[in-house]
C-alpha positions as CSV (number, residue, x, y, z in Angstrom):
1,X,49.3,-51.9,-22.7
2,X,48.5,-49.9,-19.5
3,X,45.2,-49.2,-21.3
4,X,44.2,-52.8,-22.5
5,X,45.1,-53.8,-18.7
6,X,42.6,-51.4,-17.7
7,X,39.9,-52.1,-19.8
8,X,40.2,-55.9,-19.7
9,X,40.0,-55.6,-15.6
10,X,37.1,-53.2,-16.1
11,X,38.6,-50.7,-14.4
12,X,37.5,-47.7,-16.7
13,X,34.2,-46.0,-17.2
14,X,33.5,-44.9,-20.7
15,X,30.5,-42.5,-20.4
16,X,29.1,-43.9,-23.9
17,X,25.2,-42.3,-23.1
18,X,26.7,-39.0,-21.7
19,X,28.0,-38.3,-25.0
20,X,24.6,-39.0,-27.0
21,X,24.8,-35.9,-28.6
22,X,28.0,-36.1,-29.8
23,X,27.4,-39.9,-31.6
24,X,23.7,-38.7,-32.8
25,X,26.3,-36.1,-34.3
26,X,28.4,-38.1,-35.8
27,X,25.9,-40.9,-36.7
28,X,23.6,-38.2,-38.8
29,X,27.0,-37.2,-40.3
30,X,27.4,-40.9,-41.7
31,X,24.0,-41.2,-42.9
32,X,24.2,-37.6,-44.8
33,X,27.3,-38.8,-46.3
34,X,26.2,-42.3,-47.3
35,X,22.5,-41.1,-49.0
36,X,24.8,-38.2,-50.8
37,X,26.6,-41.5,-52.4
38,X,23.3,-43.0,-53.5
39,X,21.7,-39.8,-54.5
40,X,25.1,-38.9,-56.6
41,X,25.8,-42.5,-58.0
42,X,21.8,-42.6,-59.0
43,X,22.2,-39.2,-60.8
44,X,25.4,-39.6,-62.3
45,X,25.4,-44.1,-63.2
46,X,21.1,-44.1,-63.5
47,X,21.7,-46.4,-60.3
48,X,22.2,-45.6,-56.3
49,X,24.0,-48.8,-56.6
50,X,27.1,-50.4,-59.4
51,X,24.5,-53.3,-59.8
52,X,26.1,-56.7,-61.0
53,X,25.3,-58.4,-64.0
54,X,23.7,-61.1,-62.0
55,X,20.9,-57.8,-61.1
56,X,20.7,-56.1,-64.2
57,X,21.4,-58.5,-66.7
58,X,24.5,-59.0,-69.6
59,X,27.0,-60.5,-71.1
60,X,30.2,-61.6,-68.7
61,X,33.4,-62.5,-70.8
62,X,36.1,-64.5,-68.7
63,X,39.2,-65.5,-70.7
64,X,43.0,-65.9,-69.3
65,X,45.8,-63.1,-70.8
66,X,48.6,-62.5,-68.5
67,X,50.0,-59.5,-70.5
68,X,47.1,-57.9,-71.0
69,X,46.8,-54.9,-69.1
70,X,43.6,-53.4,-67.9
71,X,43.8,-50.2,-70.5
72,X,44.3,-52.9,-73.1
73,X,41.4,-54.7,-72.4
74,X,39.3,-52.2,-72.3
75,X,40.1,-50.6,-75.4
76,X,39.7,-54.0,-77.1
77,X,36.6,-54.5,-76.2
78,X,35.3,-50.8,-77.0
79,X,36.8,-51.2,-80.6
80,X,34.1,-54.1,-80.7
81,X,31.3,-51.6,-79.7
82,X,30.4,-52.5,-76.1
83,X,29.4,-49.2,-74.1
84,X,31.3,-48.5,-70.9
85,X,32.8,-52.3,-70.1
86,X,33.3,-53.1,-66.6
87,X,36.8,-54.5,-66.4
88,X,37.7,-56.8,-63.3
89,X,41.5,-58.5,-63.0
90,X,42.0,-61.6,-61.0
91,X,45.7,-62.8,-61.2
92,X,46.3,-63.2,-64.8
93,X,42.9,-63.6,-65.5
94,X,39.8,-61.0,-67.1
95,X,36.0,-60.3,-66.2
96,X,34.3,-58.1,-68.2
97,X,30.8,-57.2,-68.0
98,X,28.9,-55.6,-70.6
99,X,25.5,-55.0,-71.4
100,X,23.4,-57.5,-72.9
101,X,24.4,-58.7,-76.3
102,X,23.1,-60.6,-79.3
103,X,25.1,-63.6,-80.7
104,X,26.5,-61.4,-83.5
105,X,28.2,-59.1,-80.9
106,X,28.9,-62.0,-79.1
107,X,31.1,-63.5,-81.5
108,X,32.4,-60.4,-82.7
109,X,33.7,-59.3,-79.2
110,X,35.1,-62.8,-78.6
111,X,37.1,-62.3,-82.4
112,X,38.7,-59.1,-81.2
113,X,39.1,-60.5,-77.7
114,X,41.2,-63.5,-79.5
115,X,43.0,-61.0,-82.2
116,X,43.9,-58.2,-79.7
117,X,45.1,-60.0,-77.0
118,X,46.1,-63.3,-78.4
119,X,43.9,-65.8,-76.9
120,X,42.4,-68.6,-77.9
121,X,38.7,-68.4,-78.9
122,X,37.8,-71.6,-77.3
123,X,39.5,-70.1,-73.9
124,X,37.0,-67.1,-74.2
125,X,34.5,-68.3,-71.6
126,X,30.7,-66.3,-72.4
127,X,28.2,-66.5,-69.9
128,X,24.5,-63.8,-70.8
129,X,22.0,-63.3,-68.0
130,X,18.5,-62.0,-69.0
131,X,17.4,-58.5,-67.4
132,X,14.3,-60.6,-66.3
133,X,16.3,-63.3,-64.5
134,X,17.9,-60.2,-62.9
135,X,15.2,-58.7,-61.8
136,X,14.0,-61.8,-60.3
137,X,17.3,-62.5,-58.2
138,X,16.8,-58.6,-56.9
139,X,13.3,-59.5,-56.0
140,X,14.2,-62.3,-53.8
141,X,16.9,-60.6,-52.5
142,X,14.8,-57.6,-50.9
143,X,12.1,-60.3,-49.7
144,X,15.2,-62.0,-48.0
145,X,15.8,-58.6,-46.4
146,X,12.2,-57.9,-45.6
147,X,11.5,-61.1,-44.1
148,X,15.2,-61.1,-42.1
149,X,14.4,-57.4,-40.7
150,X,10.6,-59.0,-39.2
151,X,12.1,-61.9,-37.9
152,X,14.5,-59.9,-35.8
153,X,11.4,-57.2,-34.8
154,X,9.4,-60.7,-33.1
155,X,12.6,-62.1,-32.0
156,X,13.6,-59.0,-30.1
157,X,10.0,-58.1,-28.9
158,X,9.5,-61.5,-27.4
159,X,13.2,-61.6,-25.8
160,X,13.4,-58.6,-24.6
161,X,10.6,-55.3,-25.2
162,X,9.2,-53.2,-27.8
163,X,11.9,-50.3,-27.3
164,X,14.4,-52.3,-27.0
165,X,13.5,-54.1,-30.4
166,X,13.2,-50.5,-32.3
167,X,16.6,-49.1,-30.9
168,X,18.2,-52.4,-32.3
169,X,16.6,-51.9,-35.7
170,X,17.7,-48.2,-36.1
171,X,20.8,-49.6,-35.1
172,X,20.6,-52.1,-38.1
173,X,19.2,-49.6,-40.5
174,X,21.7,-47.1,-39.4
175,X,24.6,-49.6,-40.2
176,X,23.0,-50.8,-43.7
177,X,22.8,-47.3,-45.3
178,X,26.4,-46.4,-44.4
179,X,27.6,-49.9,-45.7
180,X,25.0,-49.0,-48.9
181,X,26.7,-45.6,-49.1
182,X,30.0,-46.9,-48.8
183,X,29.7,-48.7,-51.6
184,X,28.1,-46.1,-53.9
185,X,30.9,-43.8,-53.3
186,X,33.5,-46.6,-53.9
187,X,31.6,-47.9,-57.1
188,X,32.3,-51.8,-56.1
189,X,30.1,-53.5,-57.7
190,X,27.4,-55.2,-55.8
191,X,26.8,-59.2,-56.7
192,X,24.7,-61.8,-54.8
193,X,28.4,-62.4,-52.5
194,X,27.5,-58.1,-51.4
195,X,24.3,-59.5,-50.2
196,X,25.4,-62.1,-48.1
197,X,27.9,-59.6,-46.5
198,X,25.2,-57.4,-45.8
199,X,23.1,-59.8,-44.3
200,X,26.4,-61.1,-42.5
201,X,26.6,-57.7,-41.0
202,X,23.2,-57.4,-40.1
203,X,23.5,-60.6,-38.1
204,X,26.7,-59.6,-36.2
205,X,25.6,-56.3,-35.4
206,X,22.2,-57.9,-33.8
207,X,24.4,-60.2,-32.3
208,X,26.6,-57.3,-30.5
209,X,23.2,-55.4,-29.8
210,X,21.6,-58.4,-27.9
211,X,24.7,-59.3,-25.6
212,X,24.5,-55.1,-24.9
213,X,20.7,-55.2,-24.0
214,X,21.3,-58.7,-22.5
215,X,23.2,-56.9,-19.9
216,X,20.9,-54.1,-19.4
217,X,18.2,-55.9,-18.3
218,X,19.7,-57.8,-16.3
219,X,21.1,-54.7,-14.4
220,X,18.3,-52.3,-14.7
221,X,16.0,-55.2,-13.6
222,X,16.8,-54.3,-10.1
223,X,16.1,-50.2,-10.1
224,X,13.1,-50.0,-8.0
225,X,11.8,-46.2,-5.9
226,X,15.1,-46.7,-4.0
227,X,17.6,-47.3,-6.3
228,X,21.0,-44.7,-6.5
229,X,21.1,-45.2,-10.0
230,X,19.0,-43.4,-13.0
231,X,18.2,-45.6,-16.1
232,X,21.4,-43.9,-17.8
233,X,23.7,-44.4,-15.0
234,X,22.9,-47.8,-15.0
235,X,23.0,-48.3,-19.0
236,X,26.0,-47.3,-19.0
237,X,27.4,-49.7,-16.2
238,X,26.2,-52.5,-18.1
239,X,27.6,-50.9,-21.7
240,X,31.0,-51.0,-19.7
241,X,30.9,-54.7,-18.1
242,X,30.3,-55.8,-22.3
243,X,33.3,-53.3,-23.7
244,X,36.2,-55.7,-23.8
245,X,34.1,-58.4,-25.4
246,X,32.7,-56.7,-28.0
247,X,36.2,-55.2,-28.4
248,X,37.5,-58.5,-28.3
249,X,35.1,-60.0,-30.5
250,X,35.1,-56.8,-33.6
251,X,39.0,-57.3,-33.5
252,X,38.7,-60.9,-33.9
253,X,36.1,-60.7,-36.6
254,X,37.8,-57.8,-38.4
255,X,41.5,-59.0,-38.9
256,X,41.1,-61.9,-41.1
257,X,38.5,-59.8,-43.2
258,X,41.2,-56.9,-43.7
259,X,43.1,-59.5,-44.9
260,X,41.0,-60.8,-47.9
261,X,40.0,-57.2,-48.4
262,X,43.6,-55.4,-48.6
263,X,46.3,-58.2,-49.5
264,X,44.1,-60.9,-51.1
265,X,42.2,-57.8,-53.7
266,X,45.8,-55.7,-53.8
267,X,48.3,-58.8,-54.3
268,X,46.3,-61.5,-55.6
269,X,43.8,-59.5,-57.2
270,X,41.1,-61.4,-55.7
271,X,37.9,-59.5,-57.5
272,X,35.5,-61.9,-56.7
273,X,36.3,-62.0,-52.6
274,X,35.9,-58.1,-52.7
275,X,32.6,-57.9,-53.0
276,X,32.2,-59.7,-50.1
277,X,34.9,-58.4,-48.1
278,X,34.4,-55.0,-48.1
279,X,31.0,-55.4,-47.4
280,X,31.8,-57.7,-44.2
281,X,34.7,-55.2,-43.1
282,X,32.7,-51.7,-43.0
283,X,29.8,-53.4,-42.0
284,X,31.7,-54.4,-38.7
285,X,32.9,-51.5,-38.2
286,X,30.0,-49.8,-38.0
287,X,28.2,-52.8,-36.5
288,X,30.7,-52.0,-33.2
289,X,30.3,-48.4,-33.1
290,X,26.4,-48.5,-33.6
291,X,25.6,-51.1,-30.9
292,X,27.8,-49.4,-28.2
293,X,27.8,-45.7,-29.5
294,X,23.5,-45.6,-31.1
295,X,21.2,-48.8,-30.5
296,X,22.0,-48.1,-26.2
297,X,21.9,-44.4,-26.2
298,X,18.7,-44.4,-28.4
299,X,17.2,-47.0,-25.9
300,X,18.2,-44.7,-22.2
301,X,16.7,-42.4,-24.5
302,X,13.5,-43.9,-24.8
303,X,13.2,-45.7,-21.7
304,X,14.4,-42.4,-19.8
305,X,10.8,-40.7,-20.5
306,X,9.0,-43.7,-19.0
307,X,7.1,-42.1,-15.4
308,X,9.1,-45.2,-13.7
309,X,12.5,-44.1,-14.7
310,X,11.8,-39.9,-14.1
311,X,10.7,-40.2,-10.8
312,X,13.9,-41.6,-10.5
313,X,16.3,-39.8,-11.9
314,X,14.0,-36.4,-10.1
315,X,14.4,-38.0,-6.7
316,X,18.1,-38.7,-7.3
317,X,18.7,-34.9,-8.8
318,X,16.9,-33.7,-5.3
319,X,19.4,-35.6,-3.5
320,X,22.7,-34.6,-5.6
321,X,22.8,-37.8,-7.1
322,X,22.5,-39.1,-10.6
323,X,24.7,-36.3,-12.0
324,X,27.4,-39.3,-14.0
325,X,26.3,-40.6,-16.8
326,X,27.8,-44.3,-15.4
327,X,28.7,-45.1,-12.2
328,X,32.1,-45.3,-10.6
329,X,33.9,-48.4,-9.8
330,X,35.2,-49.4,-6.4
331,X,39.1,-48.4,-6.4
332,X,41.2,-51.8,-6.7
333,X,42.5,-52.7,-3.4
334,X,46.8,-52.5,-3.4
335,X,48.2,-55.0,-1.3
C-alpha cells in the first residue's frame, strides 16, 4: 500500500529512459519470440496464422450434444473423411470447422454427426463459406489496417511532430507482432472478432502514447539555452507525472477482459468471446509497457541528436549537471 501511496502522490521517480537499453533488450526479445511463432506456425500449419473459416474458406457444423466429448467429436467427424477438423466447445454446444465440402460430404458428415452422437439432423446447423469470399474479407481487413495505420501517421504529424509520429508507430507495430506472435504460438484461431481486438489494441495503445507525448511537449516546450534539464531528464519527468494514470487506466481496462478470457473460455466455455479476448488482453499489456517502456525512450532517442538538445545536455555535463535520467522531486514537507 506504502507503494501505491507513493506513486499516486508522485512521489517516486521511475528512470524509464535511463534503462533504454535494458527495454530495447527486452523488446527485441519479444519480437524474436513472436516472428519465431509465425515463422514456425507458417512452416509447420502452411499459415503464420490459425486463419478462421470466415479467411480461408469451409464448412462450419454447429449442432447441440451435451455428452459428447471433444475426442468424440472429433473422431466422428474423421470417420466421415474430413482432414484435421477444428473442434471448438461452447457449453453443451459444438463448432467444427473443416475444409470446404461438397453437398455429398455435407450430408454424409451431418448422417454420422446424427448417428454418432445422437442428434437430430435437423439440429445439425451447416453454414460453407467460399475461399473467394474469404479472401475478400482478408483483403478488406488489411486495407482497414493500412488505412488505420496512415490516419494515425497525419493525425500525429499534425498534433504533435514527425518523430514523435514514428516513435508512436514503432510503438504500434511493436505491440501488433507480439500480439500476432502470441497468437501463432497459442494456435487460437483468428476470426473477424481477432481483428477488431487488434484494432482495439492499436487504438488504446495510441491513446496511452498521446496522453505520454501530450505531457512531453508540454514540459520540454520550456527547455531553452538555460534550462537545467536535458531532453531525457525532462522526458522522463513528464513519463512520471502520466504513471499512475496509465496504471490506473491498463488496470481498469485489463480486469474485466481477464475475466471473459480466463472464467468465461474456462467455465463457460465461451469459444466465440476468446478470440476476441485474448487479443484485447495481451494487446493491453503490451500497449502499457510499449508506450511507457519504447514509443518515449525511442523519441529522447531521436530528439536527443537534434543540435538544440546536445548543446544542452554538453553545457549541463560541463557544469556536473544532467547526470539523472529524471529529475528529483521536492521532499514532501512533514508538519
Amino acid at each position: 500500500m506504502g507503494l501505491g501511496r507513493r506513486l499516486y502522490r508522485g512521489e517516486i521517480d521511475v528512470d524509464f529512459v535511463g534503462r533504454r537499453k535494458l527495454w530495447y533488450s527486452l523488446s527485441a526479445f519479444l519480437l524474436l519470440f513472436s516472428v519465431a511463432g509465425l515463422i514456425f506456425s507458417a512452416a509447420t500449419h502452411g499459415s503464420a496464422l490459425n486463419l478462421g473459416v470466415e479467411f480461408k474458406g469451409g464448412s462450419v457444423f454447429s449442432f447441440a450434444a451435451p455428452q459428447a466429448g471433444i475426442e468424440k467429436v472429433r473422431e466422428t467427424m474423421t470417420e466421415a473423411g474430413v482432414h484435421q477438423p477444428i473442434v471448438q466447445q461452447a457449453g453443451g454446444s459444438w463448432r467444427v470447422t473443416t475444409e470446404t465440402l461438397d453437398e455429398a460430404n455435407l450430408s454424409r458428415v451431418q448422417q454420422s454427426v446424427a448417428k454418432d452422437l445422437g442428434v437430430d439432423p435437423a439440429q445439425i446447423s451447416i453454414t460453407s463459406i467460399g475461399a473467394s469470399w474469404g479472401g475478400e474479407v482478408a483483403t478488406k481487413a488489411w486495407l482497414g489496417l493500412v488505412v488505420f495505420m496512415f490516419a494515425i501517421i497525419l493525425y500525429l504529424s499534425m498534433a504533435f511532430e514527425p518523430k514523435m509520429a514514428l516513435a508512436a508507430i514503432v510503438a504500434l507495430l511493436h505491440d501488433l507482432v507480439i500480439t500476432a506472435g502470441i497468437y501463432a504460438w497459442s494456435g487460437f484461431e483468428v476470426t473477424p472478432a481477432t481483428l477488431l481486438g487488434f484494432l482495439t489494441i492499436l487504438g488504446y495503445s495510441l491513446y496511452d502514447a498521446v496522453v505520454v507525448f501530450d505531457m512531453i511537449k508540454e514540459v520540454t516546450a520550456k527547455l531553452g539555452t538555460t534550462s537545467k534539464k536535458t531532453y531525457t531528464m525532462a522526458a522522463n519527468d513528464a513519463l512520471n507525472h502520466t504513471l499512475i494514470r496509465s496504471l490506473n487506466t491498463s488496470l481498469v481496462a485489463i480486469l474485466p477482459v481477464a475475466a471473459i478470457l480466463f472464467i468465461g473460455t474456462t467455465l463457460l466455455g465461451a469459444g466465440t468471446l476468446k478470440d476476441l479476448s485474448l487479443a484485447l488482453f495481451v494487446g493491453m499489456l503490451v500497449g502499457t509497457y510499449s508506450s511507457l517502456c519504447v514509443a518515449t525512450p525511442l523519441l529522447v532517442t531521436l530528439k536527443e541528436r537534434e543540435p538544440k538538445y546536445q548543446a544542452i545536455a554538453k553545457r549541463l555535463a560541463s557544469t556536473g549537471g544532467g547526470k539523472s535520467g529524471g529529475a528529483k522531486r521536492p521532499a514532501t514537507a512533514k508538519n
